[in-house]
Each structure stands twice: as structure tokens, then as C-alpha cells.
C-alpha positions in Angstrom: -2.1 -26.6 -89.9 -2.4 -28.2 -93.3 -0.8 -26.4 -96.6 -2.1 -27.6 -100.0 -1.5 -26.9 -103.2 -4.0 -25.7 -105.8 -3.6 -24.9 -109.3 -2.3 -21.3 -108.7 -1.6 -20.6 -105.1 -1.4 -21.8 -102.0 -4.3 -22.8 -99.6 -4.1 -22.7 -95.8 -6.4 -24.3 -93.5 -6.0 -23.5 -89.5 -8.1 -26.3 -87.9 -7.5 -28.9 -86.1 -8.5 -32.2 -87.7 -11.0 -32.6 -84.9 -12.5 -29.1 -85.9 -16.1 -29.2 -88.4 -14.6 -27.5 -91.2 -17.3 -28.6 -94.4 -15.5 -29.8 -97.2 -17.6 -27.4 -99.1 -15.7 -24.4 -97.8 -12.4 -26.1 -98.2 -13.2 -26.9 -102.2 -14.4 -23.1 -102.4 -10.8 -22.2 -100.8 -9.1 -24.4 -104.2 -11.7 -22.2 -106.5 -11.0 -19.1 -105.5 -6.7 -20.1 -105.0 -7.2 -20.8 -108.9 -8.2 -16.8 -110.0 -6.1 -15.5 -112.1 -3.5 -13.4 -109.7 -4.4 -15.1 -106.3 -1.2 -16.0 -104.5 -2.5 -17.6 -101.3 -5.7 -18.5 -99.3 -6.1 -18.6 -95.3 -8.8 -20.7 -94.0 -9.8 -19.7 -90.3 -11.3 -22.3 -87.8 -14.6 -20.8 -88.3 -14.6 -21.5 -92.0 -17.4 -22.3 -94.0 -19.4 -22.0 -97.4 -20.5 -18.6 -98.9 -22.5 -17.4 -102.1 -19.7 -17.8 -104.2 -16.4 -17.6 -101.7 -16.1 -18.8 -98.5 -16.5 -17.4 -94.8 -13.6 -17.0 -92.6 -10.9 -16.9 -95.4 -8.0 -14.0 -96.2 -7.2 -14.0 -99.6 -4.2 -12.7 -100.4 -4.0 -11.8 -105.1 -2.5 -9.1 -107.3 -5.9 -8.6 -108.7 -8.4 -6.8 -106.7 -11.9 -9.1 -106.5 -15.0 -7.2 -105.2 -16.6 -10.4 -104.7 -14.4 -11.8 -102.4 -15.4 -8.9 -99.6 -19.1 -9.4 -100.8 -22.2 -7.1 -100.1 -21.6 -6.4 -96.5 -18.4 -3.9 -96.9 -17.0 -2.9 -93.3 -19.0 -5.3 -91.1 -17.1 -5.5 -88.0 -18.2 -6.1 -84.4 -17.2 -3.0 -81.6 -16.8 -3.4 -78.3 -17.7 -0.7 -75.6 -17.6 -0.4 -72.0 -21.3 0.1 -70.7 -21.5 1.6 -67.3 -25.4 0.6 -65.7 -26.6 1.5 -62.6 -28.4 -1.4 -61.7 -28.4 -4.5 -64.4 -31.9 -7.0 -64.8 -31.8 -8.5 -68.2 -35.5 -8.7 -67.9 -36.1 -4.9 -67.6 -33.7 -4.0 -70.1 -34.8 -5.6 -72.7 -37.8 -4.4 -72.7 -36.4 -0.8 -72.7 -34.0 -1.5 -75.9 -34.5 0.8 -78.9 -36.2 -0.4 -82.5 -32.9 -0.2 -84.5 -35.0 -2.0 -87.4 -35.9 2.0 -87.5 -32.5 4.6 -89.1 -32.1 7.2 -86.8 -32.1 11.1 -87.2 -28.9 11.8 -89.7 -29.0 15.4 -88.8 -25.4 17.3 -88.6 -23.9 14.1 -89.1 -20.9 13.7 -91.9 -22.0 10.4 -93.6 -19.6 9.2 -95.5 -21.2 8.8 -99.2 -24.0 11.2 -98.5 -26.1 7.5 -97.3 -28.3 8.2 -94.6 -31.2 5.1 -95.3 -30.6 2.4 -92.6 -28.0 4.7 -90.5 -28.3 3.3 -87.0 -30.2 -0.4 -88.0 -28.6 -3.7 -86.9 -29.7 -5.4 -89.9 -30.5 -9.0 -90.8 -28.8 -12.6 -90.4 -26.0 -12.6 -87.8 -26.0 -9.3 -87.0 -26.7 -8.3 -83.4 -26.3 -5.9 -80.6 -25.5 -7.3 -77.4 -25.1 -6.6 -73.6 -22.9 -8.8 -71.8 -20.7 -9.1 -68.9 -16.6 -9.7 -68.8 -16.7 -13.3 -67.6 -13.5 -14.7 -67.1 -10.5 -12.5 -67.7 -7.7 -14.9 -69.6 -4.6 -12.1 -70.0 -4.8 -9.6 -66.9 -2.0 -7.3 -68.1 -3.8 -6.9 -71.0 -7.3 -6.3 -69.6 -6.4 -4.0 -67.7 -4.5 -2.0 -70.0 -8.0 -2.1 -71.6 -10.1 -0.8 -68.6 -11.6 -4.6 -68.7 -12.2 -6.5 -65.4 -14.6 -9.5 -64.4 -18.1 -8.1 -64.1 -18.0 -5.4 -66.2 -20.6 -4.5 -68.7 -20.0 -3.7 -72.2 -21.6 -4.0 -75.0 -21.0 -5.5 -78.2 -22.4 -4.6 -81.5 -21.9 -6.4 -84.8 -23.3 -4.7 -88.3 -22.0 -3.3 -91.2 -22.9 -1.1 -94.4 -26.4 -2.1 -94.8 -27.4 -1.1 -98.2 -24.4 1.4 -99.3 -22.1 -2.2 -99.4 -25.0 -3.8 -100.9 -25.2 -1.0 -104.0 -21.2 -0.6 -104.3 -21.3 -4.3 -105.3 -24.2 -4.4 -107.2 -22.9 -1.9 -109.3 -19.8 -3.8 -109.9 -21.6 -7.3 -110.3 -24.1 -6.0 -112.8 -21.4 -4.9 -115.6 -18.4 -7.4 -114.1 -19.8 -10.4 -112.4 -17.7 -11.9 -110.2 -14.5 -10.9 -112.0 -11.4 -7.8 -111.1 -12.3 -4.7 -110.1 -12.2 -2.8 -113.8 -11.0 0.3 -111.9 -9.3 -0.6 -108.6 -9.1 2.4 -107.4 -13.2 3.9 -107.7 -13.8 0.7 -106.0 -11.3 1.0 -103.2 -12.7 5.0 -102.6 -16.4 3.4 -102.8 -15.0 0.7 -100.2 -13.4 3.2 -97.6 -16.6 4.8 -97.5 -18.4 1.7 -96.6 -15.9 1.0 -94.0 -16.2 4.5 -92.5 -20.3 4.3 -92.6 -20.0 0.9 -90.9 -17.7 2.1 -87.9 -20.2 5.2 -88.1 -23.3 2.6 -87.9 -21.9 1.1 -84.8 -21.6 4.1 -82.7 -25.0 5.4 -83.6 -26.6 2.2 -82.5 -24.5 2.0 -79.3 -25.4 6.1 -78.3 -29.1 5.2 -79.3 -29.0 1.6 -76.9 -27.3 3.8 -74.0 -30.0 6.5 -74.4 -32.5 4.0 -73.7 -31.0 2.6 -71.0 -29.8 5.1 -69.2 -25.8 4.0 -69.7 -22.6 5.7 -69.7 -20.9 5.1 -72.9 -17.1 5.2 -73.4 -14.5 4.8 -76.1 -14.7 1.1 -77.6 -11.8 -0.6 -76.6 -12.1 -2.1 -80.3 -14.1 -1.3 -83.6 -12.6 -4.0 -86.2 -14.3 -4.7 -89.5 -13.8 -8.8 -90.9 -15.3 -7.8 -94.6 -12.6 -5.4 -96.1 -9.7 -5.6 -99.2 -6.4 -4.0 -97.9 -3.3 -2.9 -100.1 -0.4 -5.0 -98.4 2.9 -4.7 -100.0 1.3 -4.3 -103.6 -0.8 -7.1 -103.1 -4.7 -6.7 -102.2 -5.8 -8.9 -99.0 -8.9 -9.4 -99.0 -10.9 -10.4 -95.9 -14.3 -12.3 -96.0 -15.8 -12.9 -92.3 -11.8 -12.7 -91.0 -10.4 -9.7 -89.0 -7.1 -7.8 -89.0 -5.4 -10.3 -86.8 -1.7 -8.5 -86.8 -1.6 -6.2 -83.8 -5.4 -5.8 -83.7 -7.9 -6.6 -80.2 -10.3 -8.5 -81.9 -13.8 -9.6 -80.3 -14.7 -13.2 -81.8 -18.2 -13.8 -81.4 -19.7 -17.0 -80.0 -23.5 -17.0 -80.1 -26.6 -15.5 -78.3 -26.2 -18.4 -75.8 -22.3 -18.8 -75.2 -19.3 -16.8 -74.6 -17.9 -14.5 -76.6 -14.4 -13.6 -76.7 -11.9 -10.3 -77.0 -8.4 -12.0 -77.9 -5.2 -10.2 -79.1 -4.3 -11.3 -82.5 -0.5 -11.6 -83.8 -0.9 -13.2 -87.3 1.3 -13.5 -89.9 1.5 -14.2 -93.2 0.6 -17.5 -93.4 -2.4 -16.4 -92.0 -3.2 -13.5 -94.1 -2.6 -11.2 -91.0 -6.0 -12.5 -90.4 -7.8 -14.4 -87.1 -11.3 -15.6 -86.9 -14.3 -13.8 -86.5 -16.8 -15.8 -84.7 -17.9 -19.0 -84.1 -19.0 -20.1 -88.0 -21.8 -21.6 -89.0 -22.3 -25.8 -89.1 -26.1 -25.8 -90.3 -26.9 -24.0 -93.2 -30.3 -21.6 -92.4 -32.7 -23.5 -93.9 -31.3 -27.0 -91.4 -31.5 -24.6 -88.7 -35.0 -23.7 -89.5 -36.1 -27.0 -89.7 -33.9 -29.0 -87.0 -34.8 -26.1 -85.0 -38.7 -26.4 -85.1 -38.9 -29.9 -84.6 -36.4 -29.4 -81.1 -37.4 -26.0 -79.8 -40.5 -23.9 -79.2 -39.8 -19.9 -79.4 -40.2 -19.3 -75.9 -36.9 -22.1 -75.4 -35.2 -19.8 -77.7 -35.5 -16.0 -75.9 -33.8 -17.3 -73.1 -31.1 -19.2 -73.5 -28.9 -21.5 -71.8 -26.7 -18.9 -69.9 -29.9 -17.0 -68.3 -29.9 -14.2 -71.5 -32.6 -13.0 -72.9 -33.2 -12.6 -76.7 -35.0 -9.6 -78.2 -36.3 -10.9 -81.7 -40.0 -10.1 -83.2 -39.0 -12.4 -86.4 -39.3 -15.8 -85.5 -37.8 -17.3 -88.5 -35.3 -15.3 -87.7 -34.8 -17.1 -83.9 -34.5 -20.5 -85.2 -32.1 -19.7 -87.9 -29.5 -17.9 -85.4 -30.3 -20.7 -82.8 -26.7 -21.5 -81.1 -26.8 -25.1 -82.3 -26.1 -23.6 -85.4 -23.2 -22.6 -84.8 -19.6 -24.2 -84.1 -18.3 -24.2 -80.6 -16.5 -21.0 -80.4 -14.5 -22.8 -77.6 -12.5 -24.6 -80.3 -12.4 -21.7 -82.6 -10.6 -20.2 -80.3 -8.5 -23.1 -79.4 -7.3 -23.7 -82.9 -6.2 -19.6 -83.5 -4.1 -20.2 -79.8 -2.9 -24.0 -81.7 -1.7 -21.8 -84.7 -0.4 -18.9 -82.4 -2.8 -16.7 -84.3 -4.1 -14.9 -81.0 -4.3 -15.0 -77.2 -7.4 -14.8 -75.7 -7.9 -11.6 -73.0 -11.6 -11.4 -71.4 -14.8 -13.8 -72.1 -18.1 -12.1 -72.1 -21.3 -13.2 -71.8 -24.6 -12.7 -73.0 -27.5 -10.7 -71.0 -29.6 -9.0 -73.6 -29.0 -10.2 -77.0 -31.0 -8.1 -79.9 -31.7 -9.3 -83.0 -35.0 -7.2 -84.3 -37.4 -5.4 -82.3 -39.5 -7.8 -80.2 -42.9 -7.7 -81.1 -44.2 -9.8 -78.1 -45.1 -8.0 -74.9 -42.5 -9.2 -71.5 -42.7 -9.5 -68.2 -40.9 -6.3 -66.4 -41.1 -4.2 -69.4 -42.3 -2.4 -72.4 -42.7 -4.3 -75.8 
């Protein structure tokens, strides 16, 4: 762990020096630890450079920052078990719904009255994924989950969509990046985004059952890593970090590595905070272009763990390529180092959707 000092609070980094932490991220750590009221800043392993604030950081102030949550208010990643009769990857996903398209809003409470995009995965990192427990790390703890090697769950990672997107906007356009002028109307305009995002989840993962003819149960978690929380007076805010202080957390890897559920017990230091994936290493446009010179789209929709990869934008494939991503093996490593979290199951990928797959497949429909 390394502890710094910037001009106006304190900045916490937990990587180990062997870990690809950009300094870029680390110098916007000392920017935002010298806003007027921040007190301290947690960098998780999977740190790295955002539009203004970083990724993967808890940022602990007595001033409440919109911009330091961002657009995407309540993006989290659930996690529920998926009972299949008989799994192919092949078949299935070619029987996965369009969730580029909302679904049917009727008799629903929505929180904020926003039904556009309810039930859509969304762009960038966003995903919804079936995978298998692969190795099962804690066994007390897995089972007290219903988790066991084998098992099929699935794992689905969006947020607000556009509701975040407006709440921000609207906050941006009169205050830039400064306080919230009215804590409070932003914090009721927040917990709505929160809500819609837990709500967004489920919807996709009835609407992927449907299709597939699954059983779906309870998700054995539902955490959102883009949220402000009043702790002890103070507002924590969380950008690409999860609750990490009592909370089952699943920390994503990529489309073509493990994944992995872990039990966080943060602390302060930490910002009550663990990681919440693997973090990027190549910015979208490197990815792009590394990507077309090393892959052909075909290498991409199957990856190198047998899954399959439902995406119709092809852009889209090479940006969210796993080599653009840190090892989520050492992400994981460095929050056990820190005794930020224990690791419970791995999963791995079977079906991976991104967008609805526009090119016709083998064993089943477009």
C-alpha cells in the first residue's frame, strides 16, 4: 500500500508495485484530493483514467461532487443463479433476447416515472453474461450462497442508462464539475437512479431467462460501484468501486477470463470500497487499433475459454477485446494483499452479450 500526501487530503493507492496502475489515474487521484472539502482518496487495483476523475477510486469529502459518480448513477453488476436444462453455448446464443430494445414498462413502479431504455444493457463495458462457477475458493461461504462448481448463473452489468445521464446533465449544465448546489435534490434524484438500475437488472435477467427457457432465483448479490453514500457526515463517493464492507461483490474479469464473486471487509483506508473489475490498460481508441492489426472479428466471438460473444457492433468487439483489460488475477490478488476481500467462487464465461448480434450462427437464430 502506498499513502501520499496531496495538497488537501490524503491519497491511497492499493497496488502492488508490479500492478499497471497509469500514472494518469494516479495524478487524477492528487486533483480530485485537492477539492475544496475532500478528506481522502482510495485507489483500487483496477484504477485508471476517467473524463475528469478516475475509475476504481472512493472518495471520501464534506462536499457532495456529482461529478465524481459521473453519468452512469447505480451501475452495478448482479449475480443470479440460472437453472438450464441442458447448456450449448452455441444454441443459446443464438436464442438471447435484443436488449438494445426497452421492454414492456406496463404495471411496473419505475422509479422517476423513466421507462425509455428499461430493460437495455447499454454501451461500453456493459454486458450480460452466462457463465459457470469454476473454481470454488471459500466453501463455507458458497454454500451459504447456494453456489457450487458447475453451476450456472448469470451475471449482468448495466446501470441508469439515460435517467443518470439527465440527472447529471442537469447539474453540469448550471454547475460544471463543482458541489451539488442542493445536496439533498441531487441525492433524491440519485436514489432513483440507483433503484432504476437494480430495477434494469432484473428486467434484463427475467427477459434472458424467458428466452432461454431458465429458472431464475434471487441474486445472491445486486451491488452498484457508481453511487455517493452519507457516511458519518461525510459523502463517499464511489466511481467504478463497490461497497466493499460486508458486501458479496462480483469483480468482473473480461468476456474471455474469469470473473470473480469475493467477500469484501474494507475499511476506511479503503473507503469501504473493493474493486470492481478488471480495469482498463488501453484506452478504446489503442484497443481499436492494436486490435485490428492482431485479430479478425471471427477470433473475437469466441474467445480463449470456448465462450461465445454475442455483439452486432464490431467497433464495439475490438474495443472490449480482453487484452484491453488488466489481469483480473492480480486485481484480485492486490484487494487479498490489502485484506480488502476474499475471494468465494470464479466463474466463467459461456455466452457473453454485448449488443444484439447481427450475423447469422451456426445452431441458432440471429
Amino acid at each position: 500500500m502506498s499513502q501520499q500526501q496531496s495538497t488537501r487530503a490524503t491519497v491511497e493507492i492499493f497496488a502492488a508495485p508490479a500492478s499497471w496502475i497509469e500514472s494518469g489515474a494516479v495524478d487524477q487521484c492528487h486533483q480530485v484530493a485537492a477539492l475544496n472539502g475532500m478528506i481522502h482518496v482510495a485507489g483500487m487495483p483496477d484504477l485508471h483514467p476517467g473524463k475528469g476523475a478516475p475509475i476504481g477510486a472512493a472518495m471520501l469529502s464534506s462536499v457532495l461532487y456529482p461529478f465524481l459518480v459521473g453519468s452512469d448513477i447505480g451501475c452495478g453488476i448482479a449475480v443470479y443463479p440460472f437453472t438450464l436444462k441442458r447448456v450449448v453455448p452455441e444454441r443459446l446464443a443464438g436464442r438471447f433476447p435484443d436488449l438494445d430494445v426497452p421492454a414492456e414498462a406496463t404495471g411496473l413502479d419505475v422509479p422517476a416515472g423513466y421507462t425509455d431504455q428499461l430493460g437495455t444493457v447499454g454501451r461500453g463495458n456493459h454486458f450480460v453474461e452466462l457463465a459457470r462457477v469454476g473454481a470454488v475458493l471459500d466453501g463455507g461461504h458458497a454454500e451459504r450462497l447456494g453456489l457450487a462448481a458447475g453451476d450456472t448463473v448469470l451475471i449482468v452489468h448495466s446501470g441508469s442508462r439515460g435517467l443518470g445521464e439527465r440527472i447529471l446533465r442537469a447539474h453540469t449544465e448550471v454547475h460544471g464539475a463543482g458541489p451539488a448546489a442542493d445536496p439533498a435534490a441531487y441525492l433524491a434524484a440519485h436514489d432513483d437512479a440507483v433503484r432504476w438500475g437494480h430495477l434494469n437488472r432484473r428486467i434484463m435477467a427475467e427477459r434472458v431467462a424467458d428466452a432461454l427457457g431458465a429458472d431464475l432465483g434471487d441474486p445472491v448479490t445486486d451491488v452498484c460501484h457508481n453511487s455517493v453514500e452519507i457516511r458519518d457526515g461525510l459523502y463517499l463517493h464511489r466511481k467504478g468501486a463497490a461497497p466493499g464492507d460486508g458486501a458479496d461483490v462480483l469483480i468482473a474479469g473480461t468476456r474471455g477470463t474469469h470473473s470473480f464473486l469475493v467477500a469484501g471487509h474494507a475499511g476506511p483506508a479503503a473507503g469501504h470500497s473493493v474493486a470492481h473489475g478488471a480495469g482498463r490498460k488501453m484506452s478504446r481508441t489503442d484497443a481499436l487499433r492494436r486490435g485490428r492489426a492482431k485479430h479478425t472479428i471471427e477470433e473475437l466471438r469466441r474467445t480463449a475459454v470456448g465462450s461465445i460473444v454475442v455483439c452486432g457492433d464490431r467497433q464495439l468487439l475490438f474495443e472490449e477485446a480482453p487484452t484491453a483489460y488488466k489481469r483480473i488475477e492480480q486485481v484480485v490478488g492486490d484487494l487479498v494483499t490489502h485484506h480488502l476481500a476474499t475471494p468465494i467462487v470464479s466463474t466463467v464465461p459461456l455466452v457473453t452479450y454485448k449488443t444484439a448480434d447481427l450475423a447469422p450462427r451456426k445452431g441458432g437464430r440471429r
